[in-house]
Each structure stands twice: as structure tokens, then as C-alpha cells.
NUZADREN-807329 format. One line per field, with one value per residue: residue in one letter; x, y, z of N, C-alpha, C in turn. Coordinates in steps of 0.02 Angstrom, whole numbers, plus 50000, padded with zeros to 5 digits. Atoms other than C-alpha are relative to their C-alpha. Example, Ala and Ser with C-alpha at 12.3 -4.5 7.8 and 13.67 -1.06 7.14 Angstrom:
2
r (a|s);
n_X (50045|49958);
n_Y (49941|49941);
n_Z (50000|49997);
ca_X (50615|50684);
ca_Y (49775|49947);
ca_Z (50390|50357);
c_X (50045|49961);
c_Y (50060|50055);
c_Z (50000|50037);
//
This chain:
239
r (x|x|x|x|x|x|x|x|x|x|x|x|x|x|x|x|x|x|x|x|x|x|x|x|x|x|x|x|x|x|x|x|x|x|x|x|x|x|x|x|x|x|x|x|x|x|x|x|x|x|x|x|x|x|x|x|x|x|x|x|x|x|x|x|x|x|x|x|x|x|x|x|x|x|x|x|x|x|x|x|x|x|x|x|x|x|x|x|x|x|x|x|x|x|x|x|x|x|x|x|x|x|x|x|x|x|x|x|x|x|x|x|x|x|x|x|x|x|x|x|x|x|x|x|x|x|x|x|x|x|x|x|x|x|x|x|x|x|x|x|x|x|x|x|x|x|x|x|x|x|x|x|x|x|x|x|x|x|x|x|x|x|x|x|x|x|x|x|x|x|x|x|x|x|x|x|x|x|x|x|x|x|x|x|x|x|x|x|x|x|x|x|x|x|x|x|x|x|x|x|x|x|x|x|x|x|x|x|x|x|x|x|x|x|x|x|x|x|x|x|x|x|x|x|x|x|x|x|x|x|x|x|x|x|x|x|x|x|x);
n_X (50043|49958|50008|50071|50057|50006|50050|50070|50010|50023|50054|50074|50039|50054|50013|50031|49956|49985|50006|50063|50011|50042|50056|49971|50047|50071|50067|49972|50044|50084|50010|49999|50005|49942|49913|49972|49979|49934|49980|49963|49971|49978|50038|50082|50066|50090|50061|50058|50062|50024|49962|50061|50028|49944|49999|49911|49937|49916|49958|49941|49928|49970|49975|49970|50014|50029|50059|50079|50002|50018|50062|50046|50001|50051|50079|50026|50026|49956|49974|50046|49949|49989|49971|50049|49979|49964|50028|50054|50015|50056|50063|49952|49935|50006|50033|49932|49993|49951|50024|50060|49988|49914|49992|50004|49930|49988|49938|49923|49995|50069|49989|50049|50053|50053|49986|50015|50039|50016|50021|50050|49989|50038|50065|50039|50019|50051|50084|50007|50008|49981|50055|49965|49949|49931|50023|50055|49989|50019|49968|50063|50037|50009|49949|50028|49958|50042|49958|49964|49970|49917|49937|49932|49928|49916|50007|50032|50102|50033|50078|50012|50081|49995|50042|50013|50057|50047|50003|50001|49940|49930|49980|49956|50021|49928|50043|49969|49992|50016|50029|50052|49997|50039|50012|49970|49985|50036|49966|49993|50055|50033|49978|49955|49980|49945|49979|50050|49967|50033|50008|50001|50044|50032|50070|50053|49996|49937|49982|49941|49999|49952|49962|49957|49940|50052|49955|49979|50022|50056|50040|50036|50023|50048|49958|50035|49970|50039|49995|50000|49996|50079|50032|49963|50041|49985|49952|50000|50020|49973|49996);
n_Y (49940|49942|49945|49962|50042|50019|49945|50037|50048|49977|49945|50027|50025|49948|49974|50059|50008|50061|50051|49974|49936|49967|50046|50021|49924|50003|50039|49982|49966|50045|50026|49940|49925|49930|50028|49977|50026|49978|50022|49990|50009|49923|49981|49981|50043|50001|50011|49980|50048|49993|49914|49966|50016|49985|49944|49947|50043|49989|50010|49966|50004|50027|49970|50017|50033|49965|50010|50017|49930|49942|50039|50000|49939|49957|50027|49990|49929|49954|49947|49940|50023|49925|49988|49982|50066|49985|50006|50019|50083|50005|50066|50073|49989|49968|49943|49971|49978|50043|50026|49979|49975|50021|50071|50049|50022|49996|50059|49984|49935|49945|49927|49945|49961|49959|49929|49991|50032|50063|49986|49950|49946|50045|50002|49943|49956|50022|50004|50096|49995|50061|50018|49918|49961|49987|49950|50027|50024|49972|49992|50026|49967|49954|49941|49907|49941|49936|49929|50022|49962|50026|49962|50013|49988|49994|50013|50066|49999|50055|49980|50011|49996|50027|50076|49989|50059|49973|50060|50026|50068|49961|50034|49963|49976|49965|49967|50013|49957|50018|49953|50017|49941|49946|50044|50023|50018|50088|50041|49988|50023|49950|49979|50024|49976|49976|49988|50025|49988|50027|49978|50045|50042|49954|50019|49962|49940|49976|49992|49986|49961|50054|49981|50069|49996|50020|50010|49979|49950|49995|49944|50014|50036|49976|50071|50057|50003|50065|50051|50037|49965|50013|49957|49944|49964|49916|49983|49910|49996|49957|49903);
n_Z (50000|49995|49965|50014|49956|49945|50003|50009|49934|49945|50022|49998|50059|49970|49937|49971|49976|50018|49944|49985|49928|49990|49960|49932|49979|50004|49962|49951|50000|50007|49965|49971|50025|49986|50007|50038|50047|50016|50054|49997|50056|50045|50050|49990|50013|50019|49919|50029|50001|49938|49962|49987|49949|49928|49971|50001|50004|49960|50042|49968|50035|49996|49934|49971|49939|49937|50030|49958|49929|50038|50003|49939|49990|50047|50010|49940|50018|49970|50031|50077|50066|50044|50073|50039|50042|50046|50053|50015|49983|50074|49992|50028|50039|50061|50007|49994|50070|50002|50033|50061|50029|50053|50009|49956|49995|50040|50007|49953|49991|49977|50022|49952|50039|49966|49992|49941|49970|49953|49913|49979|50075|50059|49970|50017|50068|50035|49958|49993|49922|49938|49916|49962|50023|49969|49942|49941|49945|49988|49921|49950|49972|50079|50020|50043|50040|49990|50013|50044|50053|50033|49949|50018|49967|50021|50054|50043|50010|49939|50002|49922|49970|49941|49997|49942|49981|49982|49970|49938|49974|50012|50059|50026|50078|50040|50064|50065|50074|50076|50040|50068|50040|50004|50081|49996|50051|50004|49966|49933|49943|49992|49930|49965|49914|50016|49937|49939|49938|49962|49962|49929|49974|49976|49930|50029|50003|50009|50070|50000|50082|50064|50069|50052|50050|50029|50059|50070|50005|49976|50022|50030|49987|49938|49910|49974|49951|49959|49970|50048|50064|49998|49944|49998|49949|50024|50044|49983|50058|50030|50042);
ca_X (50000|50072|50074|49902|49799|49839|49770|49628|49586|49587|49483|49302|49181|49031|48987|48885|48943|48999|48952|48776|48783|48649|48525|48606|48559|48390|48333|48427|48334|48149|48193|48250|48219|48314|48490|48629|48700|48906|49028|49205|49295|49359|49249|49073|48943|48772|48628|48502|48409|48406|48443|48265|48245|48398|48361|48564|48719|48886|49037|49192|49334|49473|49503|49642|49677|49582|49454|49310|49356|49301|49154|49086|49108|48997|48856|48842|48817|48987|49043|48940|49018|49076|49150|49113|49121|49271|49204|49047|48948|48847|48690|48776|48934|48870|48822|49022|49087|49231|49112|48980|49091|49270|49333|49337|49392|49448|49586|49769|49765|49631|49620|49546|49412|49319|49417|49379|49217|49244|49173|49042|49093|49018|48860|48814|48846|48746|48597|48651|48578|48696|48657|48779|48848|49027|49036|48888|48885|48765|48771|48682|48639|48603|48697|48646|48735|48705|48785|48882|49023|49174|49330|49499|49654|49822|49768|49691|49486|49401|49206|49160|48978|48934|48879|48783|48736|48558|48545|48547|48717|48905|48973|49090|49052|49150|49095|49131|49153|49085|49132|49021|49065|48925|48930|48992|49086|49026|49191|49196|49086|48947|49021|49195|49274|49381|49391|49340|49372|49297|49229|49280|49182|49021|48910|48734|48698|48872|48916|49073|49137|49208|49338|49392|49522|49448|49594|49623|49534|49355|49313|49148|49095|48968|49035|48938|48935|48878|48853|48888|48899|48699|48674|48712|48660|48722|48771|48867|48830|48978|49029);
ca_Y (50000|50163|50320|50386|50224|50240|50442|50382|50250|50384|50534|50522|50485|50581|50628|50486|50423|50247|50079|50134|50260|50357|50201|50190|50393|50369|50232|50301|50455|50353|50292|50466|50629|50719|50617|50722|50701|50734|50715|50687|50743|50862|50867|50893|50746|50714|50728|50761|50591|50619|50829|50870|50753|50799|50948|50970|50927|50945|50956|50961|50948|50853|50912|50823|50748|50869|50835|50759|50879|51015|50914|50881|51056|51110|50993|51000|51207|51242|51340|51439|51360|51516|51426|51471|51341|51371|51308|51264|51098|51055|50952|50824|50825|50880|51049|51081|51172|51056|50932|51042|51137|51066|50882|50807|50683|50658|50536|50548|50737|50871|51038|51175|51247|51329|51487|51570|51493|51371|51360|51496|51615|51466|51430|51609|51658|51548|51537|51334|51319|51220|51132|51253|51391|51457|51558|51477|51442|51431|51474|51467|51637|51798|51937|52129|52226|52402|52575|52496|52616|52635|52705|52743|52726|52779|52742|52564|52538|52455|52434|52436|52407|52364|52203|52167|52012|52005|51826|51731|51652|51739|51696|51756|51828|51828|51983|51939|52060|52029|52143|52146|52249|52373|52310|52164|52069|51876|51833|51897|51817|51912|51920|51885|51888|52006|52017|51954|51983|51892|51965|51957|51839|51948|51924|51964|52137|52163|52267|52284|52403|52281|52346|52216|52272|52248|52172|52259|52392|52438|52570|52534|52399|52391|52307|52171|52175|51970|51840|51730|51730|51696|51804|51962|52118|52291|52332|52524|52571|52606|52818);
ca_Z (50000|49941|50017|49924|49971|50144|50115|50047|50176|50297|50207|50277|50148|50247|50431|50488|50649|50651|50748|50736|50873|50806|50831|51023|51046|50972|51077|51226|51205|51169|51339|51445|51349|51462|51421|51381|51231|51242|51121|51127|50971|50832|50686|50677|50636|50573|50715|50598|50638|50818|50877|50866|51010|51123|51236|51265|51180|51241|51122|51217|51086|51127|51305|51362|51545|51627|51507|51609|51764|51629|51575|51739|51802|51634|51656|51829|51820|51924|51781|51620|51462|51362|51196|51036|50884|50768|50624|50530|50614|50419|50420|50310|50215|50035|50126|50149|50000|49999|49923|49831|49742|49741|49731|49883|49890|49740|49666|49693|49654|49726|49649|49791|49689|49822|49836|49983|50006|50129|50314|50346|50180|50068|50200|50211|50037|49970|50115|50145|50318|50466|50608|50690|50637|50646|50816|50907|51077|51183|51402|51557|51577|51418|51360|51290|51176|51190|51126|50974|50887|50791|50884|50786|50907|50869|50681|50678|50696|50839|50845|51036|51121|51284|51354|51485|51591|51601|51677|51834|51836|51797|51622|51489|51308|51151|51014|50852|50714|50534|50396|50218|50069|50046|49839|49842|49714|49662|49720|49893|50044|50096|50272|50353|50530|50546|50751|50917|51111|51252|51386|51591|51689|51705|51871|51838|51774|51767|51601|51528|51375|51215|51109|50966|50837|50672|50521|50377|50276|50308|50195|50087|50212|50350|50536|50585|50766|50844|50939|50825|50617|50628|50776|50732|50865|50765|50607|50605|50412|50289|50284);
c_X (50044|49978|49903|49943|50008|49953|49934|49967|49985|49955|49928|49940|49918|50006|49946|50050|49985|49975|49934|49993|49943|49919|50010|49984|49922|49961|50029|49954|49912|49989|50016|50009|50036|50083|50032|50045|50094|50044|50077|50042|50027|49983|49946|49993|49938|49982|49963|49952|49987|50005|49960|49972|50020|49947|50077|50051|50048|50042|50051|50089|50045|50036|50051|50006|49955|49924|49928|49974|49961|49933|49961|49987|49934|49917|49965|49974|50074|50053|49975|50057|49982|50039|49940|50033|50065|50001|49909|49958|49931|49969|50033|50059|49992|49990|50080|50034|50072|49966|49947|50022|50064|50006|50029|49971|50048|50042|50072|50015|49918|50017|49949|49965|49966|50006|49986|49940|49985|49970|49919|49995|49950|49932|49941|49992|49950|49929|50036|49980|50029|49972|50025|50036|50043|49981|49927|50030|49975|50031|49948|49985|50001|50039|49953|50034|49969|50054|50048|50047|50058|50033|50052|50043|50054|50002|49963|49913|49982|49929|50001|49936|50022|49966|49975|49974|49965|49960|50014|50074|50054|50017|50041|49969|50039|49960|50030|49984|50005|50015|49967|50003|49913|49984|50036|50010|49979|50061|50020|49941|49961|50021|50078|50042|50045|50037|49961|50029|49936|50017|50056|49949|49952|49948|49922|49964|50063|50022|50073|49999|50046|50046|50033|50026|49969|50083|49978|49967|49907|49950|49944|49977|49967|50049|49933|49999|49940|50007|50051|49997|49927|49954|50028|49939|49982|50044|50011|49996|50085|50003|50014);
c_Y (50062|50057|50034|49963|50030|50089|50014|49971|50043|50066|49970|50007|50047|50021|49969|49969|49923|49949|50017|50022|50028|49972|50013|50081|49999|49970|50029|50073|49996|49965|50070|50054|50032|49977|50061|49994|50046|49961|50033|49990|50055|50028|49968|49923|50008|49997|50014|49943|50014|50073|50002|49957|50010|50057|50020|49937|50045|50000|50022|49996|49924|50020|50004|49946|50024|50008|49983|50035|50048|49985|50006|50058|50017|49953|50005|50087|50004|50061|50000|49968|50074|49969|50024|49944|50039|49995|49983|49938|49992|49949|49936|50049|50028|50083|50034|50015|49944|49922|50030|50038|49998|49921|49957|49946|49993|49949|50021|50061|50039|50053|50038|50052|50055|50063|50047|49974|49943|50012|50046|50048|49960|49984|50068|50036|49988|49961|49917|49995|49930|49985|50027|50035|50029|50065|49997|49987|50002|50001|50006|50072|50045|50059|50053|50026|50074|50040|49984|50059|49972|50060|50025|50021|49984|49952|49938|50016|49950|50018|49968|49992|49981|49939|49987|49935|49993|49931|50006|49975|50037|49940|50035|50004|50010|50043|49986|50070|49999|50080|49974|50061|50017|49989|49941|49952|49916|49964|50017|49968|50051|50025|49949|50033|50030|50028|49970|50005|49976|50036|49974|49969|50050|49990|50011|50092|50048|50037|50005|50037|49966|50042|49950|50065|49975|50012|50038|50036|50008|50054|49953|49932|50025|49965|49982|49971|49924|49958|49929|50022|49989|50058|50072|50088|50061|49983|50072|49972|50033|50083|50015);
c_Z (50000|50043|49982|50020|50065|50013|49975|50021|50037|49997|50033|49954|50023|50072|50046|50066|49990|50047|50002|50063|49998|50016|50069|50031|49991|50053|50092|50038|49994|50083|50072|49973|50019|49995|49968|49960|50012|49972|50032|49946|49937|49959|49992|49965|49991|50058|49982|50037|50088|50037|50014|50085|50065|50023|50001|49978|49996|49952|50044|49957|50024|50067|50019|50062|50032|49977|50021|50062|49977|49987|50079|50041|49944|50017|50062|50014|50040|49962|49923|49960|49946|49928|49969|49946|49946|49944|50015|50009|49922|50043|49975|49955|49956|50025|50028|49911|49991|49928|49925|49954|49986|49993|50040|49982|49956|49977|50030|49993|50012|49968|50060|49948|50044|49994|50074|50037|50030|50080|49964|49934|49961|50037|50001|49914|49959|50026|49983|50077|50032|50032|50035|49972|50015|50053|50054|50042|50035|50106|50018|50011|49913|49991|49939|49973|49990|49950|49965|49959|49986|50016|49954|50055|49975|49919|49976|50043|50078|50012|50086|50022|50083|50011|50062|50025|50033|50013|50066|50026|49952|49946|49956|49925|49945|49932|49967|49965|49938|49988|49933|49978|50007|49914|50003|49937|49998|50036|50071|50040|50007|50087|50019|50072|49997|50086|50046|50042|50036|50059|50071|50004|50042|50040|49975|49985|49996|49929|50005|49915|49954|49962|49967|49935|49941|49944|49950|50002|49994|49975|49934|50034|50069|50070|50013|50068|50042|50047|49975|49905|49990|50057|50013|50054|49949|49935|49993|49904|49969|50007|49961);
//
């Protein structure tokens, strides 16, 4: 077996999980509704056949040792889970531009067709709806964005708001920052990240004032100020 079988062999072919797991959630869930569903691992999976039935699932990456310490802390409530997802979790595989528009997998050579539209660029540009989208996350208590502007210090840009937590239970927040040309060209995304800063750990009612740093140039685009790339609060308008 040469080198390209054995890269072939290990490409995944879809996003189905394996061993029939998703029978072993179904009936698991047909038998306590409130089970929680956690996952230990690095790239997203189908849950189409069973999500609608979870109430909560867990994704904890690849933790480490301290991995189940972290876990059991989050499920138990002793501490507000503040990620946010780093990529795009698709419904199934075809809805990753990798497949729908380049040549994954392909034979012993791939050409990257996509162009920038991979992740979230290729989901939003072309309305493909995930089962999560990049920068989700959710937590045990809510968050406000208020009084949204744009700053310049000592020459670079920073869009600032305030945030406020308007929950029961101390947690942390990360703003993202979409920009989106104002015309935009067929080959540009209709939105990309161009900053983010996570809050302190804010008690209830606690606000705090955000400043994120916002890459590159910014003229003829709006700021996109979110939660998430789905959950957006404020957009300030092009000047």
C-alpha cells in the first residue's frame, strides 16, 4: 500500500457516525428525553436523525487529561460554558463546500476549487443552512449589547459596544466582528470575521465596555457587530 491508498483510507467519505451510534442515541433518548448528549471529538457529525429530540448537547473537543474535570464542572452548572464553535457543524457533508463545489475527495490529486468559500463564507453566501453555525455557543445565563460604535486609536479601527449580563448566573462573552462589502463582488463572501474579544467573567447585570480590533481595511463595508455569524446584534453602516 502506497502512500496515496493509505490517504485515501483515511479521508472520511461523509459525517455519519459509526458503529451505529445514532441508533444507540435514538433509543437512549425514546427511553429518557432528558439524556445528555456529549461528544468527545474534533469534527462535527450528522445529528440530523436524532437533535430534534435531544434537549442538550455537549461538544467538548478534545480536552485532554483534565478533560472530564472540565466536563463535569459544565454539566453539573459549576461553571457557564463560554466557547464558541470554530468552524461550521453542516447538516451532512454535501452541505460543505469542499464537496459541493470542489473535489473532495477526489483521486490521487485534489484541485481546491472553492476559493475562499469554505466554512461559513460558502454557507452564508449561498443561504446553505447548518446545524451550527461558525461562532455559536450557547450558556447558562444571556447577554445585551448596547451602545455599538466605531473608535479609531492611534490609527487602527476598533468597533466597541457594551455588554451586559442580564441573567441569573456569571458567564463570559465573546463579540465577534463581521465585515460585508456594501457592493459586493461575486467573488467575495457576503460576510467575514475580521475580530473578536471575550469578555471578563460577568456576574449578573454586570456590564462591561468591548473593544475588538477589526483586520484590515474597512472602507465601503458595514461592521457586523455578533454573537455569533447567525446572531448578529448591530450593524454600524459604511461612511
Amino acid at each position: 500500500m502506497n502512500f496515496t491508498d493509505i490517504f485515501n483510507v483515511n479521508d472520511r467519505v461523509d459525517m455519519k457516525l459509526p458503529y451505529e451510534q445514532d441508533k444507540l442515541i435514538e433509543e437512549l433518548l425514546a427511553v429518557n428525553p432528558n439524556t445528555v448528549i456529549t461528544f468527545v471529538g474534533g469534527s462535527p457529525v450528522e445529528m440530523g436523525s436524532w437533535l430534534e429530540k435531544a434537549k442538550t448537547v455537549v461538544w467538548s473537543w478534545y480536552a485532554g487529561m483534565e478533560g472530564g474535570n472540565a466536563l463535569a464542572e459544565v454539566l453539573f452548572g459549576a461553571v457557564t460554558p463560554s466557547g464558541k464553535l470554530p468552524e461550521t457543524f453542516y447538516k451532512k457533508h454535501t452541505d460543505c463546500s469542499a464537496h459541493a463545489i470542489g473535489e473532495f475527495p477526489g483521486g490521487s490529486k485534489v484541485h481546491y476549487t472553492e476559493g475562499v468559500f469554505v466554512g461559513y463564507r460558502y454557507n452564508d453566501t449561498f443561504q446553505i443552512e447548518p446545524e451550527f453555525c461558525f461562532g455559536h455557543g450557547l450558556s447558562y445565563t444571556t447577554f445585551l449589547y448596547e451602545n455599538p460604535a466605531l473608535v479609531q486609536k492611534n490609527g487602527l479601527n476598533y468597533v466597541e459596544c457594551d455588554v451586559t449580563n442580564t441573567g441569573t448566573t456569571a458567564g463570559k462573552e465573546t463579540v465577534q466582528i463581521y465585515t460585508a462589502s456594501v457592493k459586493r463582488k461575486e467573488t467575495e463572501p457576503v460576510q467575514e470575521l475580521k475580530g473578536f474579544e471575550k469578555t471578563k467573567l460577568l456576574f449578573p447585570g454586570e456590564c462591561q465596555r468591548v473593544s475588538v480590533l477589526v483586520e484590515g481595511m474597512i472602507e465601503k463595508k458595514n461592521l457586523r457587530i455578533g454573537s455569533s455569524s447567525r446572531d448578529i446584534r448591530f450593524v454600524i453602516e459604511s461612511r
